[in-house]
Phi, psi and omega in degrees: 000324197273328167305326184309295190324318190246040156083000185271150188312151158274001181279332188326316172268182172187106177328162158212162167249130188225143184292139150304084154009270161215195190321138167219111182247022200280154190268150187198132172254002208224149165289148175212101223253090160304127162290143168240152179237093184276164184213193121274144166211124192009075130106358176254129186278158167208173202216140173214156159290145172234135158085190188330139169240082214230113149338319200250356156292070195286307222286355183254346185315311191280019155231016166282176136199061180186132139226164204271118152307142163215124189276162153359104188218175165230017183227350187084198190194130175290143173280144180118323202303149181271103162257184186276162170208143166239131173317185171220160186289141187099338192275163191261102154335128188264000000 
């Protein structure tokens, strides 16, 4: 929506796929968009969540530059497994 607000392409955001770190076992009846912090690590992207993973945890915003999509589960999703991600403004595309 705030890209729309400011006139921007639609290509502007853009997924990348990247491996899970580590566990995220949290139950989601829902898609749900963790802040992450991806990085390369020899020559592999990974993702890990970072802080509360909480609405009212304002305080990870500023070590994310990403969020990690998690899709629906009813088992959590294992670290190696491959999701999706979107940068946040300022991160460097991969």
């Amino acid at each position: 929506m705030l890209l729309g607000m400011q006139e921007a392409s639609d290509d502007a955001v853009q997924e990348f796929t990247v491996y899970l770190a580590e566990d995220y076992l949290k139950l989601n009846a829902y898609t749900r968009y963790v802040r992450g912090y991806w990085q390369n690590r020899n020559g592999k992207l990974e993702v890990k969540p970072v802080g509360l993973d909480k609405s009212s945890a304002v305080i990870s915003i500023k070590d994310a530059n990403c969020l990690i999509v998690i899709p629906p589960t009813k088992t959590g999703i294992k670290a190696g497994e491959i999701v999706k991600a979107i940068p946040l403004g300022g991160a460097i595309f991969p």
